[in-house]
C-alpha positions as a LaTeX table, in Angstrom:
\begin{tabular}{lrrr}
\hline
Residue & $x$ (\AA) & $y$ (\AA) & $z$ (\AA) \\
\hline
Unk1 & $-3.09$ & 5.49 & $-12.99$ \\
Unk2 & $-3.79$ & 6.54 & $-16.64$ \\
Unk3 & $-5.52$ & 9.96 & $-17.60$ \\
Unk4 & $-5.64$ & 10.41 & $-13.86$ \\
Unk5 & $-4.03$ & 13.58 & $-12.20$ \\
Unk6 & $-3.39$ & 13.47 & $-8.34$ \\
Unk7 & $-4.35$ & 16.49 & $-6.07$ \\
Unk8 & $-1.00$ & 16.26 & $-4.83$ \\
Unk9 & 2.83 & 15.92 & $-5.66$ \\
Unk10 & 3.67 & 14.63 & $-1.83$ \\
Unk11 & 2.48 & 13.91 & 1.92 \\
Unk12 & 4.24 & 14.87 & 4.89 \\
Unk13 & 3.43 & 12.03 & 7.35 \\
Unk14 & 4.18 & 11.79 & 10.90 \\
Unk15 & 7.78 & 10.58 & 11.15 \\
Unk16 & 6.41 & 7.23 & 13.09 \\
Unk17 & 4.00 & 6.63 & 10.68 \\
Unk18 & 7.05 & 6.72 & 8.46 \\
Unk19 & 8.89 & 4.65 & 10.00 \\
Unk20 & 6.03 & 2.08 & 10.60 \\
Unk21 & 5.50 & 1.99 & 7.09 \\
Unk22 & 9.29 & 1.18 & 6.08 \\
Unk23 & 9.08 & $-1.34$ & 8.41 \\
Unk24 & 6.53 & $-2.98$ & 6.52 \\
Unk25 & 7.94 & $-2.64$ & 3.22 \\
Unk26 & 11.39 & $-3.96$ & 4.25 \\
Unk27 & 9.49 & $-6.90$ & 5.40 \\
Unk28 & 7.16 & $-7.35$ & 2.55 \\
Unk29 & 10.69 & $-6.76$ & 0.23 \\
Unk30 & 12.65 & $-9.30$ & 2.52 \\
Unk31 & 9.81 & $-12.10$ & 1.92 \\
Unk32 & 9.74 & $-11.00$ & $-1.67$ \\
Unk33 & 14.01 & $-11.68$ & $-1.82$ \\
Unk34 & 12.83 & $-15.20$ & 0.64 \\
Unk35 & 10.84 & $-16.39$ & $-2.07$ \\
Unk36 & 13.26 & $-15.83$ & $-4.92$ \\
Unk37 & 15.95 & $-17.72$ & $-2.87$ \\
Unk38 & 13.19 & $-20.73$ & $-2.39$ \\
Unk39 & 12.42 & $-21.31$ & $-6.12$ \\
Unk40 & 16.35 & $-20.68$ & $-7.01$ \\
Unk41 & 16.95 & $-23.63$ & $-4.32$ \\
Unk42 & 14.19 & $-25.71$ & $-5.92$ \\
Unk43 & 12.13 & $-25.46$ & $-2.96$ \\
Unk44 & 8.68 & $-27.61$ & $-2.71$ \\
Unk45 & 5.57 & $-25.47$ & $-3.90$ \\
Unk46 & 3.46 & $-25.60$ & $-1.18$ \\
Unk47 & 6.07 & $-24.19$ & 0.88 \\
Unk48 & 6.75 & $-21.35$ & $-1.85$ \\
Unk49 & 2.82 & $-20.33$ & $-1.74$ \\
Unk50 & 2.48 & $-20.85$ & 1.76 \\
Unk51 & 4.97 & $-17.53$ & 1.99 \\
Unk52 & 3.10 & $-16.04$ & $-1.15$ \\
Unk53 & $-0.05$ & $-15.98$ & 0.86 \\
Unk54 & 2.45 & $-14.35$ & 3.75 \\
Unk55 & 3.48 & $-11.70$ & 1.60 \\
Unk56 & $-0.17$ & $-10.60$ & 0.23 \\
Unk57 & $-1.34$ & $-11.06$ & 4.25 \\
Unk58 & 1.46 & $-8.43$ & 4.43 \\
Unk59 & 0.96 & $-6.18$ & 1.57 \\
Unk60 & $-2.77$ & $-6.01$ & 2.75 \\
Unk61 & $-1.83$ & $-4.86$ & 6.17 \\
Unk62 & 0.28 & $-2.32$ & 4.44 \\
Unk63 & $-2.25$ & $-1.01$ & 2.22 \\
Unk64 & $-4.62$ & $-0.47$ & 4.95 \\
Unk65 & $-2.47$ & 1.03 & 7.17 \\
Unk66 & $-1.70$ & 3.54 & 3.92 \\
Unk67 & $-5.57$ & 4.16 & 3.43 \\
Unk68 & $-6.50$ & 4.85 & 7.23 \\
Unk69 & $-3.16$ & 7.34 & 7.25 \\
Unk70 & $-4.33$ & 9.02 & 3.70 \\
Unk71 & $-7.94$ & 9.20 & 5.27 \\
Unk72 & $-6.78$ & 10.65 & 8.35 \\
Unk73 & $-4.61$ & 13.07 & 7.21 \\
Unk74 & $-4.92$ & 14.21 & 3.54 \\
Unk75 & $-8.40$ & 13.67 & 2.78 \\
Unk76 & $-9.28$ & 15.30 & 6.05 \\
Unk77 & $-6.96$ & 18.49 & 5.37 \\
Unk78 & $-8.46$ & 19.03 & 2.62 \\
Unk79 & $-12.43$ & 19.04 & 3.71 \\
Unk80 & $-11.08$ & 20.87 & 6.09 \\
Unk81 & $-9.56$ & 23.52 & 3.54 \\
Unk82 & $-12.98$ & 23.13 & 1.28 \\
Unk83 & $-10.84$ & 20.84 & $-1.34$ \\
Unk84 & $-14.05$ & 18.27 & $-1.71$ \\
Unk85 & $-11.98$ & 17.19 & $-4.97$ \\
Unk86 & $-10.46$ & 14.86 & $-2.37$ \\
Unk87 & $-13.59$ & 12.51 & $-2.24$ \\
Unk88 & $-13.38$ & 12.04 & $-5.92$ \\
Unk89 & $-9.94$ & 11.18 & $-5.85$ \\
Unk90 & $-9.83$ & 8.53 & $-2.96$ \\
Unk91 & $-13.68$ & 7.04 & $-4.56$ \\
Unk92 & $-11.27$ & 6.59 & $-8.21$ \\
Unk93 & $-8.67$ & 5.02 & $-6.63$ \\
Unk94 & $-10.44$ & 2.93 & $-3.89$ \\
Unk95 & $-12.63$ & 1.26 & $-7.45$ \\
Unk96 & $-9.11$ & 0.90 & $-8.64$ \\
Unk97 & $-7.62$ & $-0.54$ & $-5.61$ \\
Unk98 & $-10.84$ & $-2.73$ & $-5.43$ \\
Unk99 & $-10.09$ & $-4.07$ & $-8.89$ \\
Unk100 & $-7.01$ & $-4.90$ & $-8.48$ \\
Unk101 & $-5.37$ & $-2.28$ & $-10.18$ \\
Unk102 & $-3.10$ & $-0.53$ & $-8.30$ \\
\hline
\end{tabular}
């Protein structure tokens, strides 16, 4: 996001909330590579946006699976630690998220 600084350079996350979320994103990335193959083949429209609207169904679940974890973990560590920079940060990026641009 630009002239935005994050509070942090990493997260540590649980190692199954890890591996949930690559899960996701090596679905979301084999949908992406689906659709490619269906407008290389010439494939009817309807069924190309009928997996589009599969892959943002996806990519939603994935994003709110990323905000409940950040909530959970990071933004609570650091109320925790007195950081209160943290609500600033996640109110910034949930108007960006909102608008679409992130």
């Amino acid at each position: 996001m630009e002239n935005f600084k994050f509070l942090h350079d990493e997260t540590v996350r649980d190692e199954k909330v890890r591996k949930d979320l690559l899960n996701r994103i090596n679905k979301i990335e084999g949908q992406i590579r689906g659709i490619k193959n269906m407008i290389e083949s010439d494939r009817y429209c309807v069924e190309i946006l009928v997996q589009c609207a599969a892959v943002s169904a996806a990519l939603s679940s994935f994003n709110k699976m990323m905000i409940d974890n950040h909530i959970r973990t990071c933004v609570k560590n650091d109320l925790e630690n007195g950081n209160d920079a943290t609500i600033e940060e996640l109110v910034k990026v949930l108007d960006k998220f909102m608008k679409g641009v992130l």
